[in-house]
C-alpha positions in Angstrom: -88.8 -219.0 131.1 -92.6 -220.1 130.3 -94.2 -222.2 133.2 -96.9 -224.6 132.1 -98.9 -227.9 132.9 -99.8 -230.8 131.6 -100.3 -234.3 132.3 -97.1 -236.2 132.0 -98.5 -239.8 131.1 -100.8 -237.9 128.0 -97.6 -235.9 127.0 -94.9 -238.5 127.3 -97.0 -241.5 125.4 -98.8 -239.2 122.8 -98.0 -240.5 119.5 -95.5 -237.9 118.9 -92.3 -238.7 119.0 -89.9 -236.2 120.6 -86.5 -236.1 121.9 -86.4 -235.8 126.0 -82.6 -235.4 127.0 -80.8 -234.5 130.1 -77.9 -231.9 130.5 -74.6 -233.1 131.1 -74.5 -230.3 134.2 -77.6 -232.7 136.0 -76.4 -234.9 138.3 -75.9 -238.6 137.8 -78.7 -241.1 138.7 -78.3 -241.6 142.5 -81.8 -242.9 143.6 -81.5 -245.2 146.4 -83.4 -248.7 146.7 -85.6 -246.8 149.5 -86.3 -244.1 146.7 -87.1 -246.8 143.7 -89.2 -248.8 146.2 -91.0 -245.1 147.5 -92.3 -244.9 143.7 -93.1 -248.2 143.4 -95.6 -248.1 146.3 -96.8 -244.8 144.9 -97.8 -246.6 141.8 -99.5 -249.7 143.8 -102.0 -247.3 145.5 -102.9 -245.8 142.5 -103.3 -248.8 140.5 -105.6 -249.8 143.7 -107.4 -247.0 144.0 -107.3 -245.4 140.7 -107.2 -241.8 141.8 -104.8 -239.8 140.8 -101.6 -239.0 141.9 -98.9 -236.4 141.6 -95.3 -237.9 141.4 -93.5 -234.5 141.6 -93.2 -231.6 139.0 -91.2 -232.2 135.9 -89.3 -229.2 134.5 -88.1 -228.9 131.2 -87.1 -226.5 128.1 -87.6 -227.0 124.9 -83.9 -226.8 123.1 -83.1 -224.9 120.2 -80.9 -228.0 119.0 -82.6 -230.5 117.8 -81.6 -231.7 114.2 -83.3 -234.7 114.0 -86.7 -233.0 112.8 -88.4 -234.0 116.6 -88.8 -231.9 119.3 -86.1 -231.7 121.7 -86.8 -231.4 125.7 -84.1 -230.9 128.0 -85.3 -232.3 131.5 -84.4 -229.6 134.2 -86.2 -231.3 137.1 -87.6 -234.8 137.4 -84.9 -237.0 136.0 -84.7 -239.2 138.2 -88.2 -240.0 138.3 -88.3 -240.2 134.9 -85.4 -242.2 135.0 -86.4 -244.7 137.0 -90.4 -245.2 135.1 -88.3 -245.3 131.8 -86.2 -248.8 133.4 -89.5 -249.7 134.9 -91.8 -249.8 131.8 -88.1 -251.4 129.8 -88.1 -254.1 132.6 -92.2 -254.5 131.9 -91.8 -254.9 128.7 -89.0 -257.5 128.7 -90.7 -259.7 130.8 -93.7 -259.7 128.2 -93.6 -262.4 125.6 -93.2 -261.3 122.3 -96.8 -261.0 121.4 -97.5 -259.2 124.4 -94.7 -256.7 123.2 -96.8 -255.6 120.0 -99.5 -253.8 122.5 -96.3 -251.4 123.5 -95.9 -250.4 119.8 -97.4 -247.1 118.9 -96.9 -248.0 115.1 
């Protein structure tokens, strides 16, 4: 297995599209309000200070079975985080009138 790094927020909003999935043998979403609200105060310090900040590592593999002509990433480690910033930025964006929804587009 390769080890590498990057920076999540340049990989995971670059304006390719790819395919992140999680296996069926991860378990089920199970953060607890203390975890959810853990993050959120993580992301209120950085907005304040504007340093950076790790939120954890996030392992994946690329899979070999992807037949929708995108790259296909199967999340190992870090799916709850991702989880939970994936309903945060949905619940962001629903709250956003509809013109304000046009700046989330990457078309």
């Amino acid at each position: 297995m390769k080890a590498d790094t990057f920076n999540a927020i340049d990989r995971l909003f670059a304006p390719m599209q790819m395919i992140l999935k999680i296996p069926v043998y991860q378990r089920n979403y199970d953060w607890t309000e203390t975890n959810v609200k853990r993050l959120l105060e993580d992301i209120e310090v950085v907005l304040k200070t504007k340093r950076p900040h790790f939120i954890g590592a996030i392992v994946y593999m690329e899979s070999q079975n992807s037949d929708l002509g995108m790259p296909e990433y199967l999340i190992i480690d870090g799916q709850q985080r991702l989880t939970t910033i994936t309903i945060l930025l949905q619940a962001l964006r629903d709250l956003c009138g509809e013109q304000d929804q046009q700046s989330f587009r990457y078309d």
